[in-house]
C-alpha positions, 0 to 999 in steps of 0.5 A: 778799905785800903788807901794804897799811897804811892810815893809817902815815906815813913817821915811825911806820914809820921809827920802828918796822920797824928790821930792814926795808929802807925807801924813802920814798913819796909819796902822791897828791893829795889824801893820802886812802884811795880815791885812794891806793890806786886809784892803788897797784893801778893803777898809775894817777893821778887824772886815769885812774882819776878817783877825785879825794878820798872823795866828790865829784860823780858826773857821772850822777847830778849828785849828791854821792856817797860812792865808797868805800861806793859811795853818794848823799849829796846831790843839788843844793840846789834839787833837788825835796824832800820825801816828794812828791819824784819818786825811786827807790822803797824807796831805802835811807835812811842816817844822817847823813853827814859832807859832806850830810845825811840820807838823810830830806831826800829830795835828787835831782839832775835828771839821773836821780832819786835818793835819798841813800843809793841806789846810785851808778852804776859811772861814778862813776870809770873802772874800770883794770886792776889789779896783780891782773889783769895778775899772774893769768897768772903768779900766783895773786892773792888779797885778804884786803881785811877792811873793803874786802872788806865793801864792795860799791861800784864802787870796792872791786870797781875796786880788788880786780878781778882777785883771789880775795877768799873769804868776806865778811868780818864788820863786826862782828868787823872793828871789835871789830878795829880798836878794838885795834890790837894784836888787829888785827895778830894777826887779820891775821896769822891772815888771812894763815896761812890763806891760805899754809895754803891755797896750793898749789905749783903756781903763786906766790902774790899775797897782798894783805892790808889792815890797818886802823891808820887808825881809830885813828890818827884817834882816838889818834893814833901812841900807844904802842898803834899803836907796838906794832902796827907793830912787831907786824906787822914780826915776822910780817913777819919770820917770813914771810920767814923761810920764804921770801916776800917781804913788802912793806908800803906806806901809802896816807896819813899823818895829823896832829894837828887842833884844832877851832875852832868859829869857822872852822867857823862861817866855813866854813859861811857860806860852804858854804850853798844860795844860793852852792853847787849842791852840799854840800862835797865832798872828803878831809878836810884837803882840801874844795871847794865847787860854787859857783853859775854866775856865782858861783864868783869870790865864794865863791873870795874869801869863803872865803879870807877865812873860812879866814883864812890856815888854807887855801891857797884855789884855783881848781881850774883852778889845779891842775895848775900847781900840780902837784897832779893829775899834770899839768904844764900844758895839755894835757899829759894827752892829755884833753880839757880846761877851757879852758886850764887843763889840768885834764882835763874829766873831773876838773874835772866831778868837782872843785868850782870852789873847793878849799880845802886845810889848812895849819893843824891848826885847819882844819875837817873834814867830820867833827868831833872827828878826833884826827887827819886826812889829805888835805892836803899837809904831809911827815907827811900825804903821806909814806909807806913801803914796806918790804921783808923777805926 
């Protein structure tokens, strides 16, 4: 079985499994949720499965999405607006949302009408194999997936493809979970007891099973609550094992502490505006990029390292790839076709805006204010991760 642990650093598993053998991970770039794991079932880097941060733009519809929840957040600035603005009939409306605004303000992209909040389409990434798919001539692969198995998106049925996921979860009874991390852990184990209750001799057994510490990291941080979660999860572990199965947790991302600064905040949306970008900011947290304009991208590469003022390594995003941030090592080295003689693959650099920024201070503003703590950048406590094994 495999407890795949959203949001545990290196440090606090170190710290807390001391009866599992550990091995240090690294995570992708940027250190988020919908990259990692797509990657972890995949076997897969960004530039293959194309799932490059948590909302980016989606080439059909030229429009800003949200690929974990499988939704439009904007579409171009100049894009038609309004009640009168051509679109999809009776398209959902959503709330406020951490890289566009409202559903209300009626956004489309030209290229197919939309709405924020209608459906993006499945092209938003590249649908691969998964660990479940090539595991089902062998074994019976199952997912307790919880809040992932709540989602209906492309990325959550990429993600899970190939494995039995049962019944819909509750999201009401997901978050009354996830607001204690120690009842989290007991809901989780009983998750995994129906299941092995369940399972039949006749063929092995693949067990996934998502735990959710990443929402109260984001709040609390690694507190003495989310300590005993930890370890709360290695003596179910423990037991597991006991009665033999071989059990394997990993994370996807660790997180760290921020400090909102009103100023760069203020700095960075001076810059993330209607008349130099085509598109609200996308990205993964403690790493965001900007769309700027046609003929416009040298200022506001230029005008936003001046706003980050030493809190943000401010790059090209053609300057990736040598910097070892997307799995390449230098043009062409993907087989892709490419951007010039960048080497970023042309399918990533459409998703990508031209600018990114990535933290390098707590006091970097985030897409979403008031997170205790965040993730998506490169710092050790961020990007490194475990995976323990007990027998």
């Amino acid at each position: 079985m495999v407890l795949a642990v959203d949001g545990l650093s290196w440090r606090a598993a170190h710290a807390g499994w001391r009866d599992a053998a550990l091995e240090c991970l690294t995570s992708t770039f940027p250190s988020t949720s919908a990259t990692a794991w797509m990657t972890a079932v995949t076997g897969a880097p960004l530039t293959d499965h194309l799932v490059v941060g948590a909302a980016y733009r989606s080439p059909i519809e030229d429009a800003l999405a949200d690929v974990i929840f499988g939704t439009i957040l904007a579409g171009p600035h100049d894009a038609p607006a309004g009640p009168d603005a051509p679109g999809i009939p009776g398209a959902p409306h959503g709330p406020a949302t951490p890289y566009g605004p409202r559903a209300a303000d009626g956004l489309r992209a030209p290229r197919i009408p939309v709405t924020a909040g209608s459906p993006v389409s499945p092209g938003v990434l590249a649908a691969l194999p998964t660990v479940f798919q090539v595991a089902a001539s062998r074994a019976r692969p199952v997912a307790k997936a919880r809040e992932i198995g709540a989602i209906d998106s492309p990325w959550a049925s990429a993600l899970l493809a190939g494995a039995s996921r049962g019944p819909r979860p509750d999201p009401r009874a997901l978050s009354a979970d996830a607001a204690d991390p120690g009842r989290m852990v007991e809901a989780v184990a009983r998750d995994v007891e129906d299941v092995l209750a369940a399972h039949r001799d006749d063929r092995p057994l693949l067990l996934w099973t998502y735990v959710n510490l990443d929402d109260h990291v984001h709040r609390h941080g690694y507190d003495d609550r989310a300590a005993r979660a930890v370890e709360a999860l290695e003596r179910h572990a423990l037991s597991w094992a006991r009665r033999g199965w071989t059990v394997l947790a990993h994370s996807d991302h660790g997180q760290v502490p921020c400090e909102p600064d009103a100023a760069l905040e203020v700095a960075w949306a001076r810059v993330d505006t209607p008349e130099l970008c085509r598109l609200p900011a996308g990205g993964a947290g403690r790493t965001r990029w900007l769309h700027p304009r046609a003929g416009r991208a040298a200022e506001v590469l230029e005008r936003l390292r001046e706003a980050m003022d030493g809190h943000a390594l401010v790059v090209p995003a053609a300057d990736l790839p040598a910097l070892g941030l997307t799995g390449l090592s230098g043009p062409g080295s993907s087989g892709l076709p490419v951007l010039g003689s960048t080497g970023l693959p042309a399918a990533v650099g459409e998703r990508f805006g031209e600018v990114v920024a990535i933290a390098t201070s707590p006091r970097f503003p985030l897409p979403v204010p008031g997170m205790a703590f965040e993730h998506g950048a490169l710092t050790p406590d961020e990007m490194l991760v475990p995976l323990a094994t007990w027998r």
